[in-house]
C-alpha positions in Angstrom: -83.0 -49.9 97.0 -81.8 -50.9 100.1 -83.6 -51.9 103.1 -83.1 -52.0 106.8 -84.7 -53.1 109.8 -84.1 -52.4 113.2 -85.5 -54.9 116.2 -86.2 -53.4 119.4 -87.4 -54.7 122.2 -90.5 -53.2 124.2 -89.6 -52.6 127.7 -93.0 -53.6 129.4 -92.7 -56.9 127.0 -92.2 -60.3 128.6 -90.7 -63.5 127.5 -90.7 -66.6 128.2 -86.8 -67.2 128.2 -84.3 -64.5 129.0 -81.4 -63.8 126.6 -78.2 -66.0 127.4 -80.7 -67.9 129.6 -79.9 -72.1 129.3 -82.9 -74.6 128.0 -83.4 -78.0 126.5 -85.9 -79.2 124.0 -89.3 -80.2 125.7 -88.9 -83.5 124.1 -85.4 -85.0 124.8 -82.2 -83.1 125.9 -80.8 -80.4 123.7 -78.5 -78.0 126.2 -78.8 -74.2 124.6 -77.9 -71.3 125.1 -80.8 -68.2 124.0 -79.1 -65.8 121.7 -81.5 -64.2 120.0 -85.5 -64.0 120.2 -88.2 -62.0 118.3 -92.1 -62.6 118.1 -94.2 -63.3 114.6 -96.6 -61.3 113.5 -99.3 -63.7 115.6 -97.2 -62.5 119.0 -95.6 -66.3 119.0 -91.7 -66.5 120.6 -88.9 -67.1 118.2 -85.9 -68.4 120.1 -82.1 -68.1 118.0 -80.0 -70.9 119.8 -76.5 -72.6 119.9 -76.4 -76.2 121.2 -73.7 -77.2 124.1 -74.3 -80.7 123.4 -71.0 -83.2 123.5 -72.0 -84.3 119.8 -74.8 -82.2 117.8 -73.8 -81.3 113.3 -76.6 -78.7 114.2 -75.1 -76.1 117.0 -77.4 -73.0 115.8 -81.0 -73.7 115.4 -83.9 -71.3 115.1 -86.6 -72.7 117.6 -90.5 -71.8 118.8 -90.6 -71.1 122.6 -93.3 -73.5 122.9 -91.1 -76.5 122.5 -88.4 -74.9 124.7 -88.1 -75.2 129.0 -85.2 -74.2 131.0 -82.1 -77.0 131.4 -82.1 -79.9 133.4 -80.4 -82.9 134.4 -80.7 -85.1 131.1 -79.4 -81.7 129.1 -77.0 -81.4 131.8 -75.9 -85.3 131.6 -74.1 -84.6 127.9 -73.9 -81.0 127.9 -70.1 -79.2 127.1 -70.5 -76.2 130.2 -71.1 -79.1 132.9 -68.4 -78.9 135.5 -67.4 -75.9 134.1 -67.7 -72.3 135.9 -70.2 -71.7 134.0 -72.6 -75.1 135.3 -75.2 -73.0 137.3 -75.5 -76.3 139.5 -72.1 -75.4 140.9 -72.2 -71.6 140.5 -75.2 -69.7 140.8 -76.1 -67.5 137.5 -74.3 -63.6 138.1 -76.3 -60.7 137.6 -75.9 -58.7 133.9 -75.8 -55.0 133.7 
């Protein structure tokens, strides 16, 4: 028998982080980027994340929101994107369609 599931998102649900949004751990700097997020049966956020730190054996990690705020300086300080056109610092964030 085979199985599958589809994930869709509610339109009138909110989240704490968007998709392709950048954050850092809430207890020392890990620069990510949001790929993927769901919610658990007990409505908690489930973030899917790559790491854009200089050195990090663990670039994909599956995270709880709760431990997660948006980027700042210390990720900044050893993350791959800064300087890059794609450091918000420099360049604001564009608008996706």
């Amino acid at each position: 028998m085979n199985a599958h599931a589809t994930v869709t998102e509610q339109p009138t649900e909110t989240w704490q982080f968007e998709l392709d949004a950048l954050v850092t751990h809430k207890d020392g700097p890990m620069p990510s980027l949001v790929l993927s997020r769901v919610r658990t049966s007990k409505g908690h956020e489930v973030y899917g994340v790559r790491s854009f730190a200089f050195e990090d054996p663990n670039r994909d990690r599956i995270i709880m929101g709760e431990v997660l705020k948006p980027i700042d300086d210390a990720a900044w300080d050893i993350c791959l994107l800064a300087g890059t056109s794609l450091d918000t610092r420099i360049a604001p964030a564009f608008e996706q369609q």
